[in-house]
C-alpha positions in Angstrom: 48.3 23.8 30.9 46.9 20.1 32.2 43.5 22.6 32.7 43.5 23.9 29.5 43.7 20.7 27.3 41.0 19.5 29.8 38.7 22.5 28.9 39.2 23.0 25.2 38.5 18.7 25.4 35.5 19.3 27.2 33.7 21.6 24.9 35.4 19.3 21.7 32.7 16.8 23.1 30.0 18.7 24.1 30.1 20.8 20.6 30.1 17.0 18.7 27.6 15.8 21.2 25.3 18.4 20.0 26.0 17.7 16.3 24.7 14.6 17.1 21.5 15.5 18.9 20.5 17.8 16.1 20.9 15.4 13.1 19.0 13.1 15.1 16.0 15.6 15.1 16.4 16.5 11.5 13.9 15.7 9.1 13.5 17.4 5.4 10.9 19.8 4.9 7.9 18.9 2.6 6.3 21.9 0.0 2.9 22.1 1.1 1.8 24.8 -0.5 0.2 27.9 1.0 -2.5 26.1 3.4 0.5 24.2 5.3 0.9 24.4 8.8 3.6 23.8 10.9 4.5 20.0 11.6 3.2 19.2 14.9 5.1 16.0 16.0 8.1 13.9 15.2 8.2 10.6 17.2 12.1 10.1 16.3 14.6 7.7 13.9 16.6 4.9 14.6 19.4 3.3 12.7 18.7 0.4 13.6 18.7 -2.0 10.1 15.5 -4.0 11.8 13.5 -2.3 13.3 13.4 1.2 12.4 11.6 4.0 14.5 9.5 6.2 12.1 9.6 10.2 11.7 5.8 11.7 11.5 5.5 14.8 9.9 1.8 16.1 10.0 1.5 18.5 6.5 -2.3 20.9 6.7 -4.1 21.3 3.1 -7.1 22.6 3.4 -9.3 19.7 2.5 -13.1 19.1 3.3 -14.9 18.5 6.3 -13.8 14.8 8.0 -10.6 14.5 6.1 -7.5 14.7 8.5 -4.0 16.4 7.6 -1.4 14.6 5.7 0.9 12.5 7.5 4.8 11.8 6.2 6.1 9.3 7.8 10.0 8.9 7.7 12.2 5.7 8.0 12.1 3.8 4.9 12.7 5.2 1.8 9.3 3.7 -0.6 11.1 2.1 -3.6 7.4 0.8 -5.0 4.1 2.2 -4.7 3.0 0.6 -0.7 -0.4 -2.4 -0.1 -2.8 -1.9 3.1 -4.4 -4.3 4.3 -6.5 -4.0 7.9 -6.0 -7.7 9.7 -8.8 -6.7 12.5 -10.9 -3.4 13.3 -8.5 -0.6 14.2 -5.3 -2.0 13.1 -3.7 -1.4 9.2 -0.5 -3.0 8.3 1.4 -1.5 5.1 3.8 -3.5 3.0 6.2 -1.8 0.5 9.5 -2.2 -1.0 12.4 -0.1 0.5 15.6 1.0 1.1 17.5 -1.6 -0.3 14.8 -3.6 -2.2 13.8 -5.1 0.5 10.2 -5.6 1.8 9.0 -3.3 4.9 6.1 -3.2 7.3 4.6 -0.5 9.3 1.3 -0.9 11.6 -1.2 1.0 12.3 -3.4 1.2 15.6 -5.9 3.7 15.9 -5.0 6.7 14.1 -2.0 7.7 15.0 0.3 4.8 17.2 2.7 3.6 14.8 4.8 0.8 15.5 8.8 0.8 14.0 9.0 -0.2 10.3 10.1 -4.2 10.2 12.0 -5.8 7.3 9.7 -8.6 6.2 12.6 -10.0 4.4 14.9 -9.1 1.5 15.7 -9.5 -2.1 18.0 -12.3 -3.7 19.4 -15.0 -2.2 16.4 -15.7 -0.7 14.8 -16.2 -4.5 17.8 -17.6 -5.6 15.9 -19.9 -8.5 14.4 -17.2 -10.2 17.7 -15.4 -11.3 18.3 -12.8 -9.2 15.8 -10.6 -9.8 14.0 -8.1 -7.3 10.5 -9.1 -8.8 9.4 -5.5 -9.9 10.8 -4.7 -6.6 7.7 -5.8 -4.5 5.1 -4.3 -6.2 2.5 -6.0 -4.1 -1.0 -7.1 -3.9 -1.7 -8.7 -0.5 -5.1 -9.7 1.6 -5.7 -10.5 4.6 -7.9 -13.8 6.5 -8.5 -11.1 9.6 -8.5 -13.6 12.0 -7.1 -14.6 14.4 -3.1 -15.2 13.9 -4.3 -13.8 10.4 -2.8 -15.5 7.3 -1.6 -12.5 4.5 -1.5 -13.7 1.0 1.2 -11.8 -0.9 1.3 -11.3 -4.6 3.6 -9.7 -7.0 4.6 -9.4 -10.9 7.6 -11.2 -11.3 11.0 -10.9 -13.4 9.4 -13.7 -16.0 6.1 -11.8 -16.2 4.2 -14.8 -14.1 2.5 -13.7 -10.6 4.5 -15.0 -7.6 2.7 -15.9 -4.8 3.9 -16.3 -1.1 2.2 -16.7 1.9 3.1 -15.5 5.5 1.0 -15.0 8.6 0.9 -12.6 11.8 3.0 -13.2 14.6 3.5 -10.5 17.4 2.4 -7.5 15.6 4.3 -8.3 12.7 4.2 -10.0 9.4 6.5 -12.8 9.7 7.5 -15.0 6.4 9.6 -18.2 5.7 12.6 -16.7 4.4 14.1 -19.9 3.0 11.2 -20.2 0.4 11.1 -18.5 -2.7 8.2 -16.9 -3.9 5.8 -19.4 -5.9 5.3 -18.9 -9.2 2.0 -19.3 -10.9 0.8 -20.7 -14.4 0.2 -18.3 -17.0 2.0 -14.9 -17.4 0.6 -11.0 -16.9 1.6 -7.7 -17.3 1.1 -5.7 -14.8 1.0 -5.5 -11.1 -1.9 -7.4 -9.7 -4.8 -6.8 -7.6 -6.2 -9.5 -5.0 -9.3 -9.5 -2.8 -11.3 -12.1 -1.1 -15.0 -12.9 -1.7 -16.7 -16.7 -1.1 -14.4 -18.2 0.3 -11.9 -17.3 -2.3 -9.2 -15.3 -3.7 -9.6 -13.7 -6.6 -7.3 -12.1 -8.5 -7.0 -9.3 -11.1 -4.3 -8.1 -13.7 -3.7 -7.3 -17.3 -2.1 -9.1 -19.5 0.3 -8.5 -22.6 -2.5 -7.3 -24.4 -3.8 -5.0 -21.6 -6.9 -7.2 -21.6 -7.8 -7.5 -17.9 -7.5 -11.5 -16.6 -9.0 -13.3 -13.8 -7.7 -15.8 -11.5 -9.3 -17.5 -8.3 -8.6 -20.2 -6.0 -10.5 -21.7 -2.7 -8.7 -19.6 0.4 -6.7 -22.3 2.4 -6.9 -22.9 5.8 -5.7 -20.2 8.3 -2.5 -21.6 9.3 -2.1 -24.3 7.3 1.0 -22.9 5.3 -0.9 -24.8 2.2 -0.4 -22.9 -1.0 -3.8 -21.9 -3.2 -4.9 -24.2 -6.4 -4.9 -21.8 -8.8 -8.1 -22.2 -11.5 -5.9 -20.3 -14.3 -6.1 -16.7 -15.7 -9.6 -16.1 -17.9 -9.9 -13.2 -19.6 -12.2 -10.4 -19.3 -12.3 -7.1 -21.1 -10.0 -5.5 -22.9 -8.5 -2.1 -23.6 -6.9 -0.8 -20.2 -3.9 1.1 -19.7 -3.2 0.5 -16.1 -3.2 -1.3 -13.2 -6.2 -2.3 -12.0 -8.1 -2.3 -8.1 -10.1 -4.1 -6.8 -13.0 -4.5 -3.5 -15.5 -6.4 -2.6 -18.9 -5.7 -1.2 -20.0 -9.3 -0.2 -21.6 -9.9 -3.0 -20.3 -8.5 -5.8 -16.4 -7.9 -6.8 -15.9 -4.4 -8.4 -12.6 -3.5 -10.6 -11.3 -0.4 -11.5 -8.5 0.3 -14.6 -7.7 3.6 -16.3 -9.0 2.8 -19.9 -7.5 3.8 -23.4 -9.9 6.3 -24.0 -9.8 7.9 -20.7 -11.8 8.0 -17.7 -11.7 5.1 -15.6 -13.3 1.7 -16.1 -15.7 -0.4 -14.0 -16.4 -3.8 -14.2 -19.0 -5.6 -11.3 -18.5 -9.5 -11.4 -20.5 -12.0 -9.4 -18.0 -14.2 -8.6 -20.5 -17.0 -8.1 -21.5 -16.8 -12.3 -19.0 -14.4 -13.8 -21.6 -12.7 -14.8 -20.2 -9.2 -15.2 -21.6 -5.5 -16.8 -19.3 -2.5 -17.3 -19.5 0.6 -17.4 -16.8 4.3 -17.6 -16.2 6.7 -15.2 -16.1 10.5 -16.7 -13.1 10.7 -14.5 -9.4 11.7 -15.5 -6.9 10.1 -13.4 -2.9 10.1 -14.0 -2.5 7.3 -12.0 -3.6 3.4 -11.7 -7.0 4.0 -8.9 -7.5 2.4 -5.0 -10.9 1.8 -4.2 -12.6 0.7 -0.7 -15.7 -0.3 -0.4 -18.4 -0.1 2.6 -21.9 -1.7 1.6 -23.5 0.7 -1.0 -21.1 3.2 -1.0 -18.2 3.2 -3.2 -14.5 5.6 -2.5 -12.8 6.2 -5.8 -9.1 7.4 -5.8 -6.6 8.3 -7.8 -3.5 10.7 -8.2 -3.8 14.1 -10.9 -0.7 16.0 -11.1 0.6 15.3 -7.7 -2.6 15.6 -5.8 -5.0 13.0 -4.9 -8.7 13.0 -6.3 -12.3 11.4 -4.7 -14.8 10.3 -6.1 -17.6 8.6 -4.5 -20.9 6.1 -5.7 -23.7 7.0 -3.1 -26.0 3.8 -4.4 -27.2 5.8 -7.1 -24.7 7.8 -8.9 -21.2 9.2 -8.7 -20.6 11.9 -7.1 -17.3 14.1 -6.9 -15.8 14.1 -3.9 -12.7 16.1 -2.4 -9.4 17.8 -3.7 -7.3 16.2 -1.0 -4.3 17.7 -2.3 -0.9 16.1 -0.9 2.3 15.9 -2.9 2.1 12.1 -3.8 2.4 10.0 -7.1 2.6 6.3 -8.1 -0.7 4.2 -7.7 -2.2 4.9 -4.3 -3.5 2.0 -1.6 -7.1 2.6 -0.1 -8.0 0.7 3.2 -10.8 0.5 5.9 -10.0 -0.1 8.9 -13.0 -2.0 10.2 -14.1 0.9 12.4 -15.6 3.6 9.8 -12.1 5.7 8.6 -10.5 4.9 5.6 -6.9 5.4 5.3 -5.2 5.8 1.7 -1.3 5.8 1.8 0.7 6.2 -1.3 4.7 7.2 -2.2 5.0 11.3 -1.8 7.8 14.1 -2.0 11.2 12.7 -0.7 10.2 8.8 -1.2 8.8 8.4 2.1 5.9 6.9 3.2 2.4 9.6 2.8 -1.0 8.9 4.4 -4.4 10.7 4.7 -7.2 9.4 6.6 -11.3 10.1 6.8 -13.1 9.7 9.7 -17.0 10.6 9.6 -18.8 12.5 12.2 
């Protein structure tokens, strides 16, 4: 009888055991149409509330010549539409609310290590003085000094309608932050989620205001690892009649922005940011979404979300060209990135909230 119990015990355990096993290798399946292929590798999941492990999913649509597959990575649940920034050549780091509100990293090396996903930090108490509030839920703008021990200059469009800045820095492949300050709170109030890039020394950055005029703001770039905050010139406005968020890159010499405009297509404004001297011109483009933009010398990389698939278009130092289809199953505004070594990675929120990527790597 003693046997018995023991067996029937036994295979209790083993049968749970596997349970177990198997939810741990679970991960939902994504609609990718009828040029999907199989997923190719999962790299596992943790529960752990710090440091969690992600789940890659590789999703095939059939997509022009040096574009890779679609990656979904698994995790963190995107609560906000992610920021990439690339602190040195081969490395990306993506910032995006989560989960619970709170603020997540991932980092990229190469093109496909991944480390775990890290909670920067979380919401309230941590910005007890402003009420509360889980500032637009970290719908970020964010730069990087790309040096070494890198300084990242965070931005977001907070529960007042002012831009809150905070400032962190990279500490042992992570973004680390002072989580007894709150977020800083600058002069003058927006209306929409901002856009930040450096050029001259400076950040500048971009945003509409109640009007959906687009405003400018700049200030001197502090010393890396000085934990000084920016002096802020104040917002200046600059054009008018946008409809969405704008982007915004850099070429060294002259800032480009991009914002989907009233009357369609998407608008383009080049500012010296020595003179302010700017021109404008419109894009015969039709985007459903706010663009990302990246930028590499002459050549300008236009995206933007239609239906659920993302669009390219591309200035070849003449004209604009359309570019790619890349399909996916993504919405929200999408983040564009180099990563110093000649791919460009754009991530943006896709089916099942998680985390979607797609990267381009010329011959």
């Amino acid at each position: 009888m003693r046997g018995k119990i023991y067996l029937w015990a036994l295979l209790a355990t083993l049968l749970l055991a596997g349970q177990s096993w198997c939810q741990m290798a679970e991960f939902e399946k994504i609609g990718a149409g009828d040029d999907a292929s199989e997923p190719v590798l999962v790299i596992g999941t943790s529960t752990e509330p710090q440091g969690l492990l992600p789940s890659v999913k590789r999703v095939q649509f059939r997509t022009e010549t040096g574009w890779s597959s679609w990656l979904s990575l698994k995790g963190v649940r995107l609560t906000t539409d992610p920021a990439a920034v690339s602190p040195e050549p081969g490395v990306v780091d993506i910032l995006t609310g989560g989960n619970d509100n709170d603020l997540w990293q991932i980092r990229l090396i190469g093109h496909d290590s991944w480390s775990d996903w890290i909670k920067v930090f979380g919401p309230p108490p941590y910005n007890k003085n402003l009420g509360g509030v889980h500032f637009r839920k970290y719908e970020l703008a964010a730069v990087s000094t790309g040096s070494s021990g890198s300084d990242y200059h965070l931005f977001t469009w907070g529960p007042t309608n002012h831009c809150l800045y905070k400032r962190c820095w990279g500490s042992d492949g992570r973004v680390a932050c002072d989580r007894t300050l709150d977020w800083i709170p600058m002069e003058g109030e927006i209306g929409s989620r901002p856009a930040a890039v450096l050029s001259s020394g400076k950040i500048h950055l971009f945003a509409l205001d109640s009007s959906r005029r687009l405003v400018w703001n700049s200030a001197d770039l502090p010393a890396t690892g000085s934990r000084d905050a920016p002096s802020w010139e104040g917002w200046s406005p600059l054009r008018g009649g946008f409809v969405s968020p704008p982007a915004a890159a850099t070429d060294a010499e002259t800032i480009h922005v991009f914002a989907l405009t009233e009357g369609g297509g998407v608008g383009h404004l080049s500012i010296d940011p020595e003179s302010g001297d700017s021109a404008f011109e419109t894009i015969d483009l039709r985007m459903d979404s706010a663009p990302a933009v990246v930028i590499d010398g002459d050549r300008i990389d236009l995206f933007g979300v239609r239906g659920d698939e993302l669009i390219h278009v591309l200035y070849d130092g003449e004209s604009w060209v359309r570019g790619d289809n890349l399909k996916g199953s993504i919405s929200g505004q999408p983040t564009a990135v180099s990563d110093g070594l000649g791919q460009i990675w754009i991530f943006a929120r896709g089916q099942g909230g998680w985390l979607w990527g797609i990267h381009y790597a010329p011959s």
